[in-house]
N, C-alpha and C positions, 0 to 999 in steps of 0.2 A: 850344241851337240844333241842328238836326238839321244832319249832314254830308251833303256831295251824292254819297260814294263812301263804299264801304265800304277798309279798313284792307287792307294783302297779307293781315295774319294773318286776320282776321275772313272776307274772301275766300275762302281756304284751309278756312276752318274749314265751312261752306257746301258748297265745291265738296266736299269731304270727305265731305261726310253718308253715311251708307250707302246712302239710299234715294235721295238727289240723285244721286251718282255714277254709279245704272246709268243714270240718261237720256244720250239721245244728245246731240253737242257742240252740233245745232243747235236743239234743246228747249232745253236749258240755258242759250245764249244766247239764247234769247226771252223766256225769264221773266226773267234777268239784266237783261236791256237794258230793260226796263219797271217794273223793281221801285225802291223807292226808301228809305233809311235813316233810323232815329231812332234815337235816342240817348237812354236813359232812364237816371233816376236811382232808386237803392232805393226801393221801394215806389211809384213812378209806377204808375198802371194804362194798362193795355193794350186790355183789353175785357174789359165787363160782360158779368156775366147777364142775359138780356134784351135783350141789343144785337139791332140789325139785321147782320150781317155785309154789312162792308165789305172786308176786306181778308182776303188769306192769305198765310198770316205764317212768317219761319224766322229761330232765335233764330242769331243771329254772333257773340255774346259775352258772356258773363255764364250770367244762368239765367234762367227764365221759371216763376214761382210759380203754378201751377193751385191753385183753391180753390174752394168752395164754402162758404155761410153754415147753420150749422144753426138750426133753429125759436128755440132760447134768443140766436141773432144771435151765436154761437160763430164763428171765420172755421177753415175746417176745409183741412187743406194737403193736397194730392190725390196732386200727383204736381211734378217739377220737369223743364221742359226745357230741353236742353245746347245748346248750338251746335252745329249742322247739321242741326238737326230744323225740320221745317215741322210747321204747327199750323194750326187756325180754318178747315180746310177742310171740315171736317162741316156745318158750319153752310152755308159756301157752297154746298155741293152739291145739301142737300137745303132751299134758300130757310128754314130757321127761324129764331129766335132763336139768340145764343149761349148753352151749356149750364152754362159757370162761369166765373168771375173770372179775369182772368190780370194778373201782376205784375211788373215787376221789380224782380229780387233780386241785390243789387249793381250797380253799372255794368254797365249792358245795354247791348247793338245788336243791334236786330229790321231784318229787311228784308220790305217789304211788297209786297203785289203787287194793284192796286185788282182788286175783284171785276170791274169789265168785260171789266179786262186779262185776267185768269183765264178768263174766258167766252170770250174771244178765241181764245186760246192752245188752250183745249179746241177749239174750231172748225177750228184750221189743222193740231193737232198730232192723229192717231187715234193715236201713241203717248203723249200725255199721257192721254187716256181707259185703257186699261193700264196708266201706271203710276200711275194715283190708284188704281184697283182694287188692285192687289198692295199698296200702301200701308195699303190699308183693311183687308186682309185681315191682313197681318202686326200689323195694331191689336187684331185682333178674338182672333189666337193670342196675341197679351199682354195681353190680357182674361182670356182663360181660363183663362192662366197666375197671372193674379194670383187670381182667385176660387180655382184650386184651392189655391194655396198657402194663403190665409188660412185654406182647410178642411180643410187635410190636413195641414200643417206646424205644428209647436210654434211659439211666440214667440222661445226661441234662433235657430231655425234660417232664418226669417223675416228676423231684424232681421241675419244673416250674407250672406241673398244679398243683402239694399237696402248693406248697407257697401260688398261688392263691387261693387256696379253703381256707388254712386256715385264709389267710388275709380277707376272704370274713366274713369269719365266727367267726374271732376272732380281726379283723382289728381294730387298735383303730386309728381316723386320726391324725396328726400330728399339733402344733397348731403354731410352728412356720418353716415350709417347707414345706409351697403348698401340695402338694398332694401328699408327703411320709404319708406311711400307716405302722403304727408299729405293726406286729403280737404280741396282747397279750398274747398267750398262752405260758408258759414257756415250748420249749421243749428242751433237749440236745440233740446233735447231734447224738449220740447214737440213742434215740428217734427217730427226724427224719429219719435217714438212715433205721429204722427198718419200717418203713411205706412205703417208696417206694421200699422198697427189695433189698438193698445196705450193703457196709461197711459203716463205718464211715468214713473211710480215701477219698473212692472215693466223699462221699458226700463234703467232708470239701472240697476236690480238684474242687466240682464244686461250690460251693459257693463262694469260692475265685475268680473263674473266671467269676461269675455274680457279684460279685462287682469290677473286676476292668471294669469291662461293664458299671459302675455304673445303674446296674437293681435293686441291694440290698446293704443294708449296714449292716455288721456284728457288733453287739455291744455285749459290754458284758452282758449285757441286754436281748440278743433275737435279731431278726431281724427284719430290718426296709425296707419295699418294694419304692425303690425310682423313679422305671418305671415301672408302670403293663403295661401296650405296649408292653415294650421289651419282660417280661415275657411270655406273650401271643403271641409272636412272636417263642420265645426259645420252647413255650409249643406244639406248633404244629410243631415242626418240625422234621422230621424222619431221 
């Protein structure tokens, strides 16, 4: 059953975002005061391909699985979003369809915001009109960032900066090894390889050889980042 408030933490984790915290306090409290929580379990969906867009969305807890189906009905993992990221706003902007699947992965809490409210909110606010632009704009530099990597970066140095990010973004620190950082997000290796554009085999082959680098430790568990140096070393290198 969905809660009528969202958690201090999941709160926090929201007002936090990077791109939520430069609006002003009385933007902030307008979308706030209208939006409203769910509460999903692993693999619940969120929205279809093909949806009408209703709502615009920011994930509060957990992660939010973006996917797409390929032609053999393969479900292909695109990209994962963290808490305090809004999402599902492209569709709302430009009245289409939704463009991929989205899911949650693990104990999720999305907070919504009905597309009228949205339409509203654009109406009263000319800084929400701004800062959906800089939003879109900073989308479109990590587009480009990503297509250049897949064409200019080796498969090492590729699957060094997605560890990093996601240790950044899902890192839980370590309480007895110094500054090992343990990626919380469960993904399988499947998963992973499907976000930096690989097999599985080739990823597994370079994991192995970032831990015997001791850069990472594979556990059955997930992965444990044991030098982000290295990694940061391994990530720029062409």
């Amino acid at each position: 059953m969905d809660e009528p408030i969202l958690t201090i933490e999941e709160r926090e984790a929201v007002n936090a975002g990077r791109w939520f915290s430069t609006l002003s306090p009385s933007l902030r409290h307008d979308i706030l005061r209208c939006a409203y929580v769910k509460r999903l379990k692993d693999g619940d969906l969120i929205t279809a391909r093909g949806d009408t867009p209703e709502e615009w969305i920011a994930c509060a807890k957990g992660a939010v699985r973006v996917s797409s189906t390929s032609l053999s009905g393969k479900q292909i993992t695109l990209t994962y979003i963290e808490p305090g990221i809004w999402f599902g706003d492209v569709a709302i902007l430009d009245g289409d369809s939704r463009t991929h699947d989205a899911y949650a992965h693990g104990d999720t809490t999305i907070l919504c915001v009905a597309r009228h409210d949205f339409d509203r909110i654009l109406s009263e606010h000319v800084e929400f009109y701004q800062a959906m632009l800089r939003l879109q704009a900073r989308r479109i530099r990590q587009l480009f960032g990503l297509v250049e990597d897949l064409n200019t970066l080796p498969l090492r140095a590729r699957l060094a900066k997605q560890l990093l990010h996601l240790a950044r973004s899902y890192g839980v620190p370590s309480l007895n090894h110094g500054e090992e950082v343990r990626i919380g997000l469960h993904l399988a290796q499947e998963e992973l390889a499907q976000l930096v554009g690989a097999s599985r085999q080739r990823v597994n082959q370079e994991l192995k050889a970032m831990e015997r680098e001791e850069a990472l430790r594979i556990e059955p568990g997930g992965l444990v980042i044991r030098n982000r140096e290295a990694l940061m070393k391994i990530s720029a290198s062409e």
